[in-house]
N, C-alpha and C positions, 0 to 999 in steps of 0.2 A: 504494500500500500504506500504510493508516493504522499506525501505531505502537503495540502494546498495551502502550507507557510513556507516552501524552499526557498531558502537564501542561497544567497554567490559573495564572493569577496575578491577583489582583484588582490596579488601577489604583490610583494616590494618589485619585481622586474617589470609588471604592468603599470604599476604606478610610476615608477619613473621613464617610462616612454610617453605616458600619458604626456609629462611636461617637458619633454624632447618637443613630443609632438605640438603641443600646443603654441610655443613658441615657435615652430616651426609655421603653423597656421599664420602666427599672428601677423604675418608678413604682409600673408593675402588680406586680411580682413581687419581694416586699418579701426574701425570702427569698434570691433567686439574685445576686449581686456581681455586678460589671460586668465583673470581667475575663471571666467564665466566659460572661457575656451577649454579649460583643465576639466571643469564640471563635466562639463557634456561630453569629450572623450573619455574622463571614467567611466561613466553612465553605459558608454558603449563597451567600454573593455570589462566590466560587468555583467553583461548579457548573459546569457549562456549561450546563446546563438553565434556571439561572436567569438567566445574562451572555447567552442569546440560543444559546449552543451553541457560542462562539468556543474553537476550543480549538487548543494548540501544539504540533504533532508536532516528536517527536526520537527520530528514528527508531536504531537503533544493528545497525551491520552486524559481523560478524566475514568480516574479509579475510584467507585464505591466498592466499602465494605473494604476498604484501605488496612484500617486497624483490626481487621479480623483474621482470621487462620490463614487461608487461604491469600488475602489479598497484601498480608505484611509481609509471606516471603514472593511476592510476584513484583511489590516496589522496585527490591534490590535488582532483579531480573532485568526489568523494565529499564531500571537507569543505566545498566551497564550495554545494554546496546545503543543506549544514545537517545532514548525517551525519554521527553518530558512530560512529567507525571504531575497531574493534577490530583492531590489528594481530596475524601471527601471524606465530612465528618461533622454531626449533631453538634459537636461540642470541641471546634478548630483546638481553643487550648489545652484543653488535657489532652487531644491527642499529640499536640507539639512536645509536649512534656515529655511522652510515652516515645516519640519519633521524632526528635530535636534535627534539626536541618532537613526536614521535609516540609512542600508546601502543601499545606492543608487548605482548603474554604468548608465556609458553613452553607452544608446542604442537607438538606431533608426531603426525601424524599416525596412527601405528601405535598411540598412546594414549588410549584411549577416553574416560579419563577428563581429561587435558587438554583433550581435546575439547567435553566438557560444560561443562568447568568456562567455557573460554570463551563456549561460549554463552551462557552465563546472561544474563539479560535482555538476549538479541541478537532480532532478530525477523528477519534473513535473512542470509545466510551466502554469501561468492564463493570457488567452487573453483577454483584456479588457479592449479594445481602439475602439476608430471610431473617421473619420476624418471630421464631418459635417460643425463644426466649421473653418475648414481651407479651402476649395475653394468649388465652386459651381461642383465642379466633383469627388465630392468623391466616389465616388460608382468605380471609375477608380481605386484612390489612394488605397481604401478599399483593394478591389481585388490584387494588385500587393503586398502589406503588407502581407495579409494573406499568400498568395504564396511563399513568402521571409520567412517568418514566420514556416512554413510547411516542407519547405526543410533544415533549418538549426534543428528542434527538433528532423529530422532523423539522421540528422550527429553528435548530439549531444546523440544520445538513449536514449531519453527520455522515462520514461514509460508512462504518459499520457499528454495530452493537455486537463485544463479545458476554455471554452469557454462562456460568458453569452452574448446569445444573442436575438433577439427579438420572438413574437410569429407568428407562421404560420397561414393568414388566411384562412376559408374553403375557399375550391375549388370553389363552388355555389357566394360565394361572387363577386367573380372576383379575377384581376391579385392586389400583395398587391401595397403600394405606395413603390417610389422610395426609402426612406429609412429606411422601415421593408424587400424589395428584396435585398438592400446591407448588411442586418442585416443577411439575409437567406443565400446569397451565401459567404458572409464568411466564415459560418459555413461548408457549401456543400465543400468548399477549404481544410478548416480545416481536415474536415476527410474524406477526400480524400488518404492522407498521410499514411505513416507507422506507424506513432503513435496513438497509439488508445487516441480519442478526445471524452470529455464528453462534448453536447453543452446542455447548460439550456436556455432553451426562456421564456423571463420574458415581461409583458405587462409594465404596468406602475407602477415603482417600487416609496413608498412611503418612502421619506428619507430625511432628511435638506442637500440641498446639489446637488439635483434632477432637472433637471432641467423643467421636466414635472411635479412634484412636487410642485415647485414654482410658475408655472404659473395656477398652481391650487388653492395653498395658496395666492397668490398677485388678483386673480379675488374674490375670493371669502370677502378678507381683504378690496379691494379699491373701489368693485361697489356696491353700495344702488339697484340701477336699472341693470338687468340683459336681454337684449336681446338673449336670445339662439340660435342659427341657429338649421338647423335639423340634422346636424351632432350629437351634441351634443346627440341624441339619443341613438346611437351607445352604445354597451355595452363591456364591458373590465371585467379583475378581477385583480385590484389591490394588489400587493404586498405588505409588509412592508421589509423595509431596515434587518432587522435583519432574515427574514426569507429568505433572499435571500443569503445571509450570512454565514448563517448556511447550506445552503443547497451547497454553493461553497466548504465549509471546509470537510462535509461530501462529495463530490464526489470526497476528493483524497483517500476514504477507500471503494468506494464501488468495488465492482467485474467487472472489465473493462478488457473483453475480446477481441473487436471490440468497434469502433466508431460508436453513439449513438445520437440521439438528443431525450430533454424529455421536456415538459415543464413544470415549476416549475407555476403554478396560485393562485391567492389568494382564499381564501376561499369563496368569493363571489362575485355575477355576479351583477356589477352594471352600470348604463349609464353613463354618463358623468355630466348629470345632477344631476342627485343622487350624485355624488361627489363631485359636489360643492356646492351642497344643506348642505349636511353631514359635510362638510367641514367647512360653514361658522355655521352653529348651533354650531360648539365646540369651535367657537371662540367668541362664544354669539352673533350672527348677525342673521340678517333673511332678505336677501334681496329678494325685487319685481321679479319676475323671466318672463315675455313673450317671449314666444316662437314664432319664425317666419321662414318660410320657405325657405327662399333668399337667406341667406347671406354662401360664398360657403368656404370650409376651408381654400382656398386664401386667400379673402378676411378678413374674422376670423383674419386670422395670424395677419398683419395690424393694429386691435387697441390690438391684444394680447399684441403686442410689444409693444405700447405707455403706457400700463396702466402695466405690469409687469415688472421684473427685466431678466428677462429670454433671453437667448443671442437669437438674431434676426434670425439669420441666422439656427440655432438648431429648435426655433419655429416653425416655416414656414414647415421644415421637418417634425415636428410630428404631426402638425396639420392635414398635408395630409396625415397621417398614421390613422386616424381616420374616416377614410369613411365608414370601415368594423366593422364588429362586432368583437372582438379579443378573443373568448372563446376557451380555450383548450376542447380537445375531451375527455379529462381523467383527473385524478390527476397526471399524468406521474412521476416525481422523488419522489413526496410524497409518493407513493408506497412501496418505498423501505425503507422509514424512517417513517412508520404507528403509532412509538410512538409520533412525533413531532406534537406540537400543534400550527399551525398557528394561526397570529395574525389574530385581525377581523381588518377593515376597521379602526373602529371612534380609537380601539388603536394604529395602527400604523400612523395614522393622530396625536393625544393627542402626542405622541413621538416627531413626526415631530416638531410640535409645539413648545413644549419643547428646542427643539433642537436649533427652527430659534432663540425661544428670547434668548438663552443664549451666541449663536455664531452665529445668521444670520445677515449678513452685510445688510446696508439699507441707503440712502440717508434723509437727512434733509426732502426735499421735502413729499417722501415717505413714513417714520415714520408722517409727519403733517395730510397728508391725508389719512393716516390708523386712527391717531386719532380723528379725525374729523366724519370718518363716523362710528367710534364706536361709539361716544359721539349723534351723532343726531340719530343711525337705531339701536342702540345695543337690541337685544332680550332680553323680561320682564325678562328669567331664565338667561340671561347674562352666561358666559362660564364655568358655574355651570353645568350646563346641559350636562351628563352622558348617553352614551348608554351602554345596555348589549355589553360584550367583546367577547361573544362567538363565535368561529372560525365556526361555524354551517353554512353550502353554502347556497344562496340564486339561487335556480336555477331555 
């Protein structure tokens, strides 16, 4: 995607022919000064029509959901290709506080006109927010945002909207839960619109920071003993954070004709159980695992909450997003970026990992009884223990 802000800058050796030249004019044209002479041949030697057509894109995005999982490690992405990034944010100063030399405005999405405003000379726009966390009717709120959302990128000309949002299950499954359908009609809103919308549906994205992540990493860290429900059956393909990432920054170059939904999957098809099996091996544990048929993703939610860190209200939501099996039909946007080598599973878990002990926040209590049940259940190979990395599908 070219930038309809490209700039050009003449070189110190154009500039100085420019005043060779102009003085040279000024012979003929006894009338016109040299400054006004100098003007107009930079003007020219500026062009890009005249420099050969070299010209320097800066492209400028406006990023919601800035300060969220997702969109905090996509900044750093973004700026290092040479994107300027428009942050956006309820509440500019705490977020500066949180992300000091970053540019924030204050946007809201219920406000149309904050919404324009920051678009102004943006050329594409990343959606990625949800309201799960703020009242039990978000799929209402969801919907009116998006819409708000939609009609200010038209009046702003934006060239695309990129969107991450969740996966579609098969039809055969049945209807999805309540918030993978607000995940879906978002998107449905989104490109709806005049501006052509890339939406990526990501299942369970692996990242410090996650909050499906966490309650993957905090079950697998705090229980010795593991009752399964048969939910837990169910099969997904996990993501890693970096691959999600990459595949945001790549969908502001690819060829967006029309609005698109693709899904971006990880490279293998594993259950629930498999990833928390997987999960606590690399942190050297092996706990007791029975499986029982009972306990229903309601219920589940319930001690999810008492034994994780994972916000209550978020859980409960995804838990009953797990009743279907969430497997994409294709590699959908891998497709079109056939060089890229997805992580496997146990690397982008080792990351995570990584990540929670250098910067994951954790309660006295928390950190006691994660040590505790390393010290009494930790596995003989303890978190030595290495799987092959390879991105190869399990299907």
């Amino acid at each position: 995607m070219q930038s309809r802000r490209s700039t050009n800058a003449a070189g110190p050796e154009a500039l100085a022919q420019t005043a060779i030249l102009a003085r040279a004019l000024k012979c003929r044209f006894e009338g016109a000064g040299e400054r006004v002479l100098c003007l107009a041949i930079r003007l020219l030697l500026t062009c890009p029509i005249w420099r050969g057509g070299a010209v320097t894109n800066t492209r400028r995005v406006l990023l919601t959901g800035a300060t969220g999982f997702i969109g905090s490690h996509l900044h750093g992405a973004l700026s290092s290709r040479g994107v300027s990034v428009v942050s956006a944010s309820r509440d500019p100063a705490r977020a500066r506080r949180r992300f000091p030399g970053r540019e924030f405005l204050r946007v809201d999405l219920r406000d149309a006109a904050s919404l324009r405003a920051a678009m102004e000379g943006c050329d594409a726009a990343f959606y990625l927010v949800h309201s799960m966390a703020e009242t039990a009717g978000y799929a209402e709120l969801e919907a009116r945002e998006a819409e708000t959302f939609r009609m200010a990128a038209g009046d702003a000309a934006l060239e695309r909207i990129l969107y991450l949002g969740g996966p579609r299950p098969s039809a055969a499954d049945g209807p999805p839960s309540r918030h993978l359908q607000s995940r879906l009609h978002t998107g449905e809103i989104l490109r709806r619109g005049p501006v052509p919308t890339l939406e990526l549906q990501a299942s369970m994205v692996i990242g410090s920071g996650s909050e499906s992540w966490r309650i993957v990493r905090d079950l697998a860290a705090r229980l010795p003993w593991m009752v399964l429900p048969r939910w837990l059956n169910t099969r997904t393909q996990p993501i890693g954070i970096d691959d999600v990432v990459f595949a945001l920054c790549q969908g502001l170059d690819v060829p967006l004709e029309r609005s698109v939904e693709l899904p971006v999957p990880g490279p293998e098809i594993l259950s629930g159980r498999e990833i928390l099996e997987r999960t606590a091996l690399l942190m050297g544990l092996s706990p007791a695992m029975l499986g029982v048929p009972l306990l229903s993703p309601r219920l589940s939610s319930f001690w999810i909450q008492w034994v994780t860190r994972a916000n209550h209200r978020i859980t409960s939501e995804l838990v009953q997003g797990l009743t279907h099996d969430l497997i994409a039909p294709d590699d959908g946007f891998w497709r079109l970026v056939p060089q890229h080598q997805r992580l496997s599973f146990d690397e982008a878990a080792r990351r995570a990992l990584r990540e929670d002990e250098l910067h994951g926040e954790m309660s006295l209590r928390g950190r006691l009884a994660e040590r505790l049940v390393q010290r009494l259940y930790a596995h003989p190979q303890e978190a030595e223990h290495e799987r092959p990395s390879s991105p190869q599908a399990h299907r």
